[in-house]
C-alpha positions in Angstrom: 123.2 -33.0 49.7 120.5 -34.8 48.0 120.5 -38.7 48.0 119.0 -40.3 44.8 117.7 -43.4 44.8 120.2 -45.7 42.4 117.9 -47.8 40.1 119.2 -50.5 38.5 118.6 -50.4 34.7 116.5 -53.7 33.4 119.1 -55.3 30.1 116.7 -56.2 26.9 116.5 -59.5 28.0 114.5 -58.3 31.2 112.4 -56.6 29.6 111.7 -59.1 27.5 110.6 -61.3 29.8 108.6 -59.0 31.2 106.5 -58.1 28.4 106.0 -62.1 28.1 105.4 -62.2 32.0 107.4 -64.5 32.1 108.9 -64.9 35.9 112.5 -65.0 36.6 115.8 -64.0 39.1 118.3 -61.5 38.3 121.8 -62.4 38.9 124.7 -60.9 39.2 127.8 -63.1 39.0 131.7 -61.9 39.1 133.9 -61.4 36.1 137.1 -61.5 35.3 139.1 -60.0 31.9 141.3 -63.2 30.2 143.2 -61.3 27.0 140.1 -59.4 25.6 137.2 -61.1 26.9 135.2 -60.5 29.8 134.0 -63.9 31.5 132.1 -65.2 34.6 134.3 -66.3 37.4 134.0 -70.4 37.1 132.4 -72.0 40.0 130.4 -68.9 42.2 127.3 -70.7 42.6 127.3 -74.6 42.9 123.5 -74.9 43.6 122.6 -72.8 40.4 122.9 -74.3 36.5 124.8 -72.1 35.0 124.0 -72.1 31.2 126.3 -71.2 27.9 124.8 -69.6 24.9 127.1 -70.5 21.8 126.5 -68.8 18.3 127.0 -71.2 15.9 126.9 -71.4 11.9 125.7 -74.5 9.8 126.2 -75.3 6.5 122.5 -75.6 5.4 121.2 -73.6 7.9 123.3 -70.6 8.5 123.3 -68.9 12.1 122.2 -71.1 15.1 122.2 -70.9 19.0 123.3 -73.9 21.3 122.9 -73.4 25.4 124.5 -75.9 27.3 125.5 -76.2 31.0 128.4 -73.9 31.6 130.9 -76.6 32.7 130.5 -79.3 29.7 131.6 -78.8 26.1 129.8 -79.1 22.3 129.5 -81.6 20.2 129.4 -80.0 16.9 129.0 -83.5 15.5 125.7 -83.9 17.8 124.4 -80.5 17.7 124.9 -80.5 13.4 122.6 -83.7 13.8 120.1 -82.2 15.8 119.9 -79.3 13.6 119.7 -81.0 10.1 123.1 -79.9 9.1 126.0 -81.3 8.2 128.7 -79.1 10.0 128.3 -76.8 12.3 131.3 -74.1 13.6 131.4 -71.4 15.9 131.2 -67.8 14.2 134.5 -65.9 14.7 134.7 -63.8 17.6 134.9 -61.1 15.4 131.8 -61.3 14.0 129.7 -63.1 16.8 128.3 -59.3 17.9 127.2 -58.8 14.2 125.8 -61.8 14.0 124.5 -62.1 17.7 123.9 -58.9 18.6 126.0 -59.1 21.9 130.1 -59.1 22.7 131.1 -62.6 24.4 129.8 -63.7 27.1 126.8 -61.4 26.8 125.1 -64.2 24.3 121.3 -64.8 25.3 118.7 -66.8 24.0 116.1 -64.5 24.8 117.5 -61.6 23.0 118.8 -63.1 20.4 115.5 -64.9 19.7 114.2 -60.8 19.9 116.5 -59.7 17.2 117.2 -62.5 15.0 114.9 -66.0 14.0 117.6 -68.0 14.4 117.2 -72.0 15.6 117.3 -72.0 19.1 118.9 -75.4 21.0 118.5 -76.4 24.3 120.7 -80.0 25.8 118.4 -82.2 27.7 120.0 -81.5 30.5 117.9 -78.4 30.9 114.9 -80.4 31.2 116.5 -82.2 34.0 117.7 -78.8 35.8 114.5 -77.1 35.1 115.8 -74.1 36.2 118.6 -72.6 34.5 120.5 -69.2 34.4 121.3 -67.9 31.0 122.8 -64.3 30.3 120.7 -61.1 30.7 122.5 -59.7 27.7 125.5 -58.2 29.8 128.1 -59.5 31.3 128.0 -60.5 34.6 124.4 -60.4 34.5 122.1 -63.9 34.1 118.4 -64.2 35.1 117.3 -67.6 36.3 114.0 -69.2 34.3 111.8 -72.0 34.4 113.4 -73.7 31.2 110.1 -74.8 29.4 108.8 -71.3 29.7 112.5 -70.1 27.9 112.4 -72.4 25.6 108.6 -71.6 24.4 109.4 -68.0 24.5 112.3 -68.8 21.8 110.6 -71.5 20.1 113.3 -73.9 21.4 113.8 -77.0 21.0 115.8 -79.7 23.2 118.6 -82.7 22.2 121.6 -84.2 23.6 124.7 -82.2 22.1 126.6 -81.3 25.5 129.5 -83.9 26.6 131.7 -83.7 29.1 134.9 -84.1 26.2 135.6 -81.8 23.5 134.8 -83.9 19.8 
């Protein structure tokens, strides 16, 4: 019996970032299934910032992507500010992969950015972290990037909308 070697397929987002030689870390984080969404198991790695990408619609300027650290909540008030609207919501979940691209908790900036030209914010705290790790594209998969090189790659750009309290 023959033993291949098992390669790991690269996600869009890899690839991406290769293209753009852009250097990162793939990771691979645990997930567990709450109703009918797959989502990272909360606290894995405490010495890693761990970044959420939201997909969000505003009134003026239609779809729009908010990454913020995992473990604090939007300010729609904040991030509709920063983004010259005057309300912003989160798109349904059941559209979010039409509009996205990707199924919860697969949102990227990267490959979003690929697919769609939709306004791309980062929270300040990024610049603080420098590095961050935001989704590969699948679940359970992240790659961790130098945040200035992420966020010239998407045309990014950074404000405070990420509080510790929901609004």
């Amino acid at each position: 019996m023959s033993k291949k070697k098992q390669r790991t397929q690269k996600t869009l987002v890899e690839k991406i970032l290769d293209k753009h030689q852009i250097a990162y870390q793939p990771l691979a984080f645990d997930t567990q299934t709450k109703g009918d969404v797959e989502q990272i198991v909360p606290h894995q790695n405490d010495d890693i910032a761990i970044y959420k990408t939201l997909v969000l619609t505003g009134n003026k300027t239609g779809p729009l992507v908010g990454v913020l650290p995992l473990d604090k909540h939007l300010s729609y008030k904040l991030l509709a500010q920063l983004s010259g609207n005057k309300k912003v919501k989160m798109v349904p979940l059941k559209d979010l992969q039409k509009t996205s691209g990707f199924e919860h908790g697969a949102n990227s900036p990267i490959g979003i950015r690929e697919q769609h030209n939709y306004p791309i914010y980062f929270d300040n705290q990024a610049l603080e972290d420098g590095q961050i790790a935001v989704s590969a594209g699948k679940i359970g998969k992240s790659v961790l990037v130098d945040v200035q090189q992420i966020a010239q790659l998407v045309s990014g750009k950074f404000g405070s909308f990420a509080v510790d309290q929901p609004d």
